[in-house]
N, C-alpha and C positions, 0 to 999 in steps of 0.2 A: 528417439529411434522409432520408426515405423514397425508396429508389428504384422506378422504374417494373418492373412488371411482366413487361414484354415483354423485359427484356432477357435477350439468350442466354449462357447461360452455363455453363461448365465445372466439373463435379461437384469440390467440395471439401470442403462439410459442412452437415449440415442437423443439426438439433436441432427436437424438438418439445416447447415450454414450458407447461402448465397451473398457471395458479396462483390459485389460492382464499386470499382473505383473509375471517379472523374476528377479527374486534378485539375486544377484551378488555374497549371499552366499548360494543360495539355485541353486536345479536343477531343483524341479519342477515349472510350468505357471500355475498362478491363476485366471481365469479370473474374471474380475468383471464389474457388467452389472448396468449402469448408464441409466436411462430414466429422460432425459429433456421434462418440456410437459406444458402446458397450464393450470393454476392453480388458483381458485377463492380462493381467501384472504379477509379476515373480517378483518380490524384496523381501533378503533377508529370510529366507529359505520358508518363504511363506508365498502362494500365490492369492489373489483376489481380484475381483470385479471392482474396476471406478469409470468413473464417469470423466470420458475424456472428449478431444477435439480431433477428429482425425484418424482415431487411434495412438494421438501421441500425448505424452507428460515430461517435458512440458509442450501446449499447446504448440500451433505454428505462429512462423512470426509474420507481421503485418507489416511491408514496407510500402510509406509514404513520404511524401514530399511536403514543407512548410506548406499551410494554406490547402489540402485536397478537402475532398471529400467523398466519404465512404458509404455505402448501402450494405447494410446488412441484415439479409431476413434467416432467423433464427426460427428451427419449426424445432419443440421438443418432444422427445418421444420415449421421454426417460417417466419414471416413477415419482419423483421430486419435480417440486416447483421451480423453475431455475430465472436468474435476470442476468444481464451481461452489463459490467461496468467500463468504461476505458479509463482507466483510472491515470490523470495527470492532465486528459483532454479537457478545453475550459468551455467545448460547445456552447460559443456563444450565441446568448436569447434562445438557446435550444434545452430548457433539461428533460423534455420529453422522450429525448434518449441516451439519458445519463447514467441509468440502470440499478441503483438501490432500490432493493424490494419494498414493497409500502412507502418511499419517500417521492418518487416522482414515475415508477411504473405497479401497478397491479401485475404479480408474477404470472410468467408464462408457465401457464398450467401441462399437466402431460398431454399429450396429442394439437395443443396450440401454439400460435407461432406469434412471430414481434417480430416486426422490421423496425429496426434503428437504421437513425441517420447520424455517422459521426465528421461533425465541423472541428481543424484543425484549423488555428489561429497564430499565435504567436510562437507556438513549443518550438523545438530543435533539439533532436538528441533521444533520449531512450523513455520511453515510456512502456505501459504493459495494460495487458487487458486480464479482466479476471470475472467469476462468478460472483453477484451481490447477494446472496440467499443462502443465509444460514452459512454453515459450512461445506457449503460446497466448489469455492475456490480452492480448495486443498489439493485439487486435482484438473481444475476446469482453468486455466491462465496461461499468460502467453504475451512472449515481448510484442512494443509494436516499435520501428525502428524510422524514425521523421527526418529525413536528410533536409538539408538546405535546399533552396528554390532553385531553378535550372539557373544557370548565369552566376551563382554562389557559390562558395567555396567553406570549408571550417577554418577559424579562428587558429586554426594549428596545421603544422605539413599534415598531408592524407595520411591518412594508413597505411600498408600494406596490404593488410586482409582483418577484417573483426570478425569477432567470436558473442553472441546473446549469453551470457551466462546468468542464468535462472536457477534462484537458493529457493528450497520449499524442505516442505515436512511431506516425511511418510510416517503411515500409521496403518496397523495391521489390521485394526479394525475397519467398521461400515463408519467413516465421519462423521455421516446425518445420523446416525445412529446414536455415535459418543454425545455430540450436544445435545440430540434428546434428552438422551438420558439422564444425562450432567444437568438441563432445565429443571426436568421432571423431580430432580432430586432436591435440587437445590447446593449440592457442593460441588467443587473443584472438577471440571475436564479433566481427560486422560492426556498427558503430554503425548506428545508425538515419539515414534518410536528408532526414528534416524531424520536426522538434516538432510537435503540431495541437494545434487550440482546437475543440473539438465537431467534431470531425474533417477537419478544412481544415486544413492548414498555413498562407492566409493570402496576400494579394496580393500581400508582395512575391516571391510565385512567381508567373508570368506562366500558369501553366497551372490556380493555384488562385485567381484570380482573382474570375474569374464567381462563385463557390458560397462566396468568405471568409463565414465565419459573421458575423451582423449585428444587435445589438441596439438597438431602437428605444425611445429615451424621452424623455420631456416634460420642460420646466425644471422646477425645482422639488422633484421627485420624491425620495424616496427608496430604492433597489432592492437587492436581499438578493443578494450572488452567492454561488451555494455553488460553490468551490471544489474540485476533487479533481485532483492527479497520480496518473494512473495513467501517466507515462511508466516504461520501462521501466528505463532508467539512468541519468537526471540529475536530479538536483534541481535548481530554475530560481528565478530572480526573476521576478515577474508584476505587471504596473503599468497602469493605465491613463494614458494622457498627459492632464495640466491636470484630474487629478481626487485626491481623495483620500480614503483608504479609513478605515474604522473596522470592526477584527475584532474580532468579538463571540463566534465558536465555534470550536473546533477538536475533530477526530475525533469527535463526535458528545457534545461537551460545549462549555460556553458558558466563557465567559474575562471576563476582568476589560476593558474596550471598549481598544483597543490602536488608538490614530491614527497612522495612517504613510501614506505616498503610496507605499509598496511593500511585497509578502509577500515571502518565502525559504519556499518549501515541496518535502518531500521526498515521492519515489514512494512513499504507501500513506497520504499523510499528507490530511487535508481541511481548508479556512478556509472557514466565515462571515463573511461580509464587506458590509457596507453602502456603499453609496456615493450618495451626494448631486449630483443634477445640477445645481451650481451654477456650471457654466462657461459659456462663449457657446453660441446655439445654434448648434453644427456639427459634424463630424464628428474622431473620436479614434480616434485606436489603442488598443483594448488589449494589449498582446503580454507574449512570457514568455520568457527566453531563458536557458541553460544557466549554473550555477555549473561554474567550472573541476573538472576530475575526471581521471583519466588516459587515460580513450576517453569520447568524451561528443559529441555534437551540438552544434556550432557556429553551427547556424542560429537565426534570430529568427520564433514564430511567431507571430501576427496574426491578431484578428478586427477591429471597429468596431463601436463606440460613435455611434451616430448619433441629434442631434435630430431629431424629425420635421418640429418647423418650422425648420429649418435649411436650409442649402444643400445637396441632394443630390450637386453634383460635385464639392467643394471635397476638395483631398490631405487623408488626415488628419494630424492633429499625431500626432508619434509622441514616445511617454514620456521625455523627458530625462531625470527621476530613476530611470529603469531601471538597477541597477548592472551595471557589468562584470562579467567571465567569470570576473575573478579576487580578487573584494572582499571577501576573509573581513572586515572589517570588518564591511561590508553585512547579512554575516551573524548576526555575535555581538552586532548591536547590536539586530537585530530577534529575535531567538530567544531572547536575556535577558529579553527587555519581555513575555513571556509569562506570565500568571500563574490560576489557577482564580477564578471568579468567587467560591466559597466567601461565602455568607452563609447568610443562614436559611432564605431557599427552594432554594438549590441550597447541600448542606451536601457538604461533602467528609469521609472520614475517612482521615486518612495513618497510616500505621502509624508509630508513635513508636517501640518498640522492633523490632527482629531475628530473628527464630528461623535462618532461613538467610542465610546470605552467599556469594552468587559474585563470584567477580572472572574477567572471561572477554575474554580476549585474540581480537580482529579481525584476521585477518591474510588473504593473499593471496599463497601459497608456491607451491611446483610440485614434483613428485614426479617422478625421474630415469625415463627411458624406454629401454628395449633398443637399445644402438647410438643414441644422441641422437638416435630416431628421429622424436620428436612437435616439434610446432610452437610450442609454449614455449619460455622462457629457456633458454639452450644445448640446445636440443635438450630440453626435459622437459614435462612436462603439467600446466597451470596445476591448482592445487588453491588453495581456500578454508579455512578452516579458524577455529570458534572453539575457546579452549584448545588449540589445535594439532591439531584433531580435524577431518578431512572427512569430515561426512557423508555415508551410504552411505546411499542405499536400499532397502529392504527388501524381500522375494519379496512378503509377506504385510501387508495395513499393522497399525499398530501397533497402533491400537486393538483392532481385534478381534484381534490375537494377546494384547497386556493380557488383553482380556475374556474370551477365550474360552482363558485359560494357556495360548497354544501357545509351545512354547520352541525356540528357537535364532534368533528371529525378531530381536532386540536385547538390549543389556545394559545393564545400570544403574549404569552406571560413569564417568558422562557427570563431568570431576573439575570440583572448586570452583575450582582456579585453573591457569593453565597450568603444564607442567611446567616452564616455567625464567621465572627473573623476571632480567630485565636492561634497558637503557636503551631502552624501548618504541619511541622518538620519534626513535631516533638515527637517522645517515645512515646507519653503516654495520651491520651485524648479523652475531651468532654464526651460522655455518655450520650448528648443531644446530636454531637455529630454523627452518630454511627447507624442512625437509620435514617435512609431518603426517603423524600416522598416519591411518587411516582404520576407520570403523566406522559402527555404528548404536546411539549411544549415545545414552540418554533419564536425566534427574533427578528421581528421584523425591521429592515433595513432602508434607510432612505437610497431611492436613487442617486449612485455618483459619490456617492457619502464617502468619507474615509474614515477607517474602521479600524480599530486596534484592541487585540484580544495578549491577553497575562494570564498566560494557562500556570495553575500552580499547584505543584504535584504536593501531597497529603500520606502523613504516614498514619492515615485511619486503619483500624485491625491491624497494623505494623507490616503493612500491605507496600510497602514505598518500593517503584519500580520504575524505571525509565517509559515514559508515555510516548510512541508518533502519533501523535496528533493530524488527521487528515482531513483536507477540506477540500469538496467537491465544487467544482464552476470556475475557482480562481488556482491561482499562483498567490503566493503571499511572499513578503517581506518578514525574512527572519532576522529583527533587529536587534533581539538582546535575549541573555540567557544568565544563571547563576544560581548558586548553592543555597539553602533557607528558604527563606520567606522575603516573597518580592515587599522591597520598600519602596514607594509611591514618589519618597522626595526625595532619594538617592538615585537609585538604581537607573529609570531614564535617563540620568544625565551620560553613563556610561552605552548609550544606545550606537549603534553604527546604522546613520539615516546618510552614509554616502556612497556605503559597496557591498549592503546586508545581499546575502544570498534570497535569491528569485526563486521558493520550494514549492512543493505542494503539501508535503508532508515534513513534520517539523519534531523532532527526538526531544520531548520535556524531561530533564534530569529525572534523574532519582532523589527524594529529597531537594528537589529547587524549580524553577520556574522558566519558563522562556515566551518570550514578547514575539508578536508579528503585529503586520500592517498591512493592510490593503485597500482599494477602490472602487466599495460594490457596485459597480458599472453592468454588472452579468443580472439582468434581471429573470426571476425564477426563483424554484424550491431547491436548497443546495444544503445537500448534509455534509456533515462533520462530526466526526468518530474517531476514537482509538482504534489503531491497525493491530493490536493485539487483539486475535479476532473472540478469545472468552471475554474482555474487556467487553464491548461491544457486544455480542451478545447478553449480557448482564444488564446494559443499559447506559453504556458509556457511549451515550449519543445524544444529538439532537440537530435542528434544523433552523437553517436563514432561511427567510423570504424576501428577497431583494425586488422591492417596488417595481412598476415599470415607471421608465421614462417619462417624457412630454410626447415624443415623436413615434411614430410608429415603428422607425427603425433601431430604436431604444426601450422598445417593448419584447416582451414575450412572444415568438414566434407561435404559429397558431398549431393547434394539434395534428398528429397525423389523421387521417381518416381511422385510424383502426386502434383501437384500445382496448387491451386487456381486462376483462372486467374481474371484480376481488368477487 
């Protein structure tokens, strides 16, 4: 919702947005004018200042076409550092405007600006843009919506009419404030203080009431929700009550039509989703509520489904087949049934054979503090860590020290597997596992190469939680997944290399593992992180640098003229 103008309010952050679309099938520039600005928000019988787009939360949305391309000069005018990611976009030979802080831009400081150029390539279907700096996507995100090329059609009858449905976290505090301080301290963030659906948490809060988000449709009809969690550390189930769904897309690729009356989706991750209004005419919940995790949001949030010719006062039914907080079932039965739509108009190519192999260990360790002085486990400072490695942040980001060979800035040492193998999944763990070391380590990638990474989750500190896995530059092949400890001479044999899903972002069990594959063809600095964004801030990160080419059109696109300096 737009708010009023008049309201007074307390300086937090302004951004000034221009953005210029040219589509690749079109010849005329459209511009479109984006105001970032300092915004008072009432949730939860609480008001406060966030840093929004527009004045809205969630952001606005961003409608393109397969193939355009976007201009976006961002001026910011807020008190924080901020970067803009588009998160699913595979800007190829471009990660100069990919938007992770310190990995491929120096943050846009208060009173300076960044023009991004965003290249859309293969996507179709839902994607979203968000804030790369610290936490402050908690409020700064926004779908971007990629139709088919003019002369194209979708894989399935149109629509009638779609709906952007946007999951996030609200939190009554200052966000940049909470992970300070949670840094500073060294233990556990503040969870989040409600779930939202297009930014209400939803009626059964007695103060989000008035404003629950509200969608209005006819019997009969059939309507497209696009789907995106951008919360910041749950992955949720999401149902409508007495309706049932058919997913047709994920991450900005179409799937094989998947009928369930409930999704499992994780933070970074997006569903296309049809729904058919074939129940009575009246009114429904749809709501979304947290899969169990070790700190996570326990509340249920809530918009409505409403006929028009229905009863306007009637309670809504609220989702019986919503599962519990703790249904891994729920989960492995809906996240199996996923598969690429793969035929002749949407052809996939999986990589059959290897050139590289990681196997890279998830874990959630803590590193000892002077005098048991930090706010972690006995006394020490929560660290993240894959391969046993917490990433460090860099003075200079990566990219332009890559590009422009500045040395001491990281090293390329980032290892294939971690330094100890032992019983991943067990209760109890080696001593040696439970402190990373720390760096700023990046793997460097042959051009063209095909790459396959065995993410395997770790119950270090008894920490075991479901991982999204997210990778910047590409789409990956999610070929195989399972409970324990991946085994090397079993498990591949069980792989799907003929209709794996086409992700960006990839849900590693709790307790178990999951394979991808891809074709580093995208040359450039491309990070990869857990979307559980306290994960990631701990250090649940690190960085590709995918070679260039032979040819100049297989190399790294040259920089813009203007670069932020650190």
């Amino acid at each position: 919702m737009e708010l009023k103008k008049s309201l007074k309010l307390e300086l937090f952050g302004f951004f000034l947005l221009n953005v210029f679309v040219l589509s690749m099938a079109r010849t005329t520039v459209r511009p479109i004018n984006w105001v970032l600005n300092e915004t008072s928000y009432t949730r939860l019988c609480s008001s406060k200042n966030i840093l929004t787009v527009n004045g809205l939360f969630p952001g606005p949305t961003l409608y393109v076409r397969k193939g355009d391309r976007l201009t976006v000069n961002v001026q910011n005018q807020g008190k924080y550092n901020v970067t803009i990611h588009w998160h699913g976009v595979k800007q190829p030979r471009n990660p100069w405007s990919d938007g992770p802080n310190y990995i491929t831009q120096c943050p846009i400081k208060p009173g300076a600006n960044f023009t991004y150029e965003i290249l859309f390539s293969t996507e179709e279907g839902t994607l979203w843009w968000h804030a790369h700096s610290d936490w402050s996507r908690a409020t700064v995100h926004g779908p971007i919506v990629v139709y088919p090329e003019i002369g194209t059609s979708y894989p399935f009858p149109k629509p009638d009419a779609e709906f952007p449905i946007v999951l996030a976290s609200w939190f009554k505090g200052d966000v940049m404030k909470i992970i300070e301080s949670a840094l500073e301290g060294g233990g556990e963030t503040n969870k989040s203080d409600a779930l939202t659906i297009n930014g209400q948490p939803g009626d059964l809060y007695n103060c989000s009431k008035p404003g629950t988000f509200k969608i209005l449709v006819n019997s009969g009809k059939t309507y497209l929700l696009r789907v995106i969690n951008s919360i910041m550390n749950e992955e949720v189930f999401f149902a409508v009550a007495k309706h049932n769904f058919t997913v047709v897309g994920m991450d900005g690729a179409y799937i094989q039509p998947i009928k369930t009356n409930y999704i499992f989706i994780t933070p970074g991750q997006t569903m296309d989703i049809l729904m058919t209004t074939n129940s009575s005419q009246s009114r429904y919940y749809m709501a979304a509520r947290a899969y169990v995790a070790v700190v996570y949001d326990n509340t249920t949030t809530t918009a409505i489904v409403e006929y028009i010719n229905g009863s306007k006062n009637s309670t809504p039914a609220f989702p019986s087949n919503l599962p519990n907080y703790t249904d891994i079932n729920a989960v492995t039965n809906f996240t199996k049934r996923i598969k690429a739509l793969a035929n002749d108009d949407y052809q996939i190519n999986v990589p059959q054979k290897v050139d590289t192999n990681l196997f890279v260990t998830i874990s959630v360790g803590s590193i000892p503090c002077p005098n048991d002085s930090c706010d972690g486990p006995n006394g020490s400072r929560l660290a993240a860590s894959l391969n046993n490695v917490s990433f460090e942040e860099p003075a200079v980001d990566l990219l332009q020290a890559y590009y422009r060979q500045i040395g001491g800035i990281f090293t390329t040492d980032f290892p294939n597997v971690p330094p100890y193998f032992f019983n991943f999944t067990a209760d109890e763990m080696p001593d040696n596992v439970l402190i990373p070391s720390t760096g700023t380590k990046v793997k460097v990638l042959e051009y063209n190469s095909n790459v396959e990474i065995v993410f395997q989750g770790t119950n270090v500190l008894s920490a075991a939680e479901n991982h999204p896995m997210h990778l910047h530059g590409f789409s990956f092949y999610h070929v195989g997944s399972g409970f324990g400890n991946f085994d090397n001479s079993t498990d591949p044999k069980g792989y799907n290399l003929v209709d794996p899903p086409e992700i960006n972002t990839v849900g590693v069990p709790k307790n178990g593992w999951a394979a991808i594959r891809f074709k580093a063809d995208n040359p450039g600095v491309w990070f990869m992180h857990c979307h559980l964004e306290r994960h990631s801030s701990w250090g649940m990160d690190m960085a590709f640098i995918v070679k260039n080419g032979s040819t100049r059109s297989t190399s790294i696109r040259r920089p813009p003229r203007y670069l932020n300096p650190c």
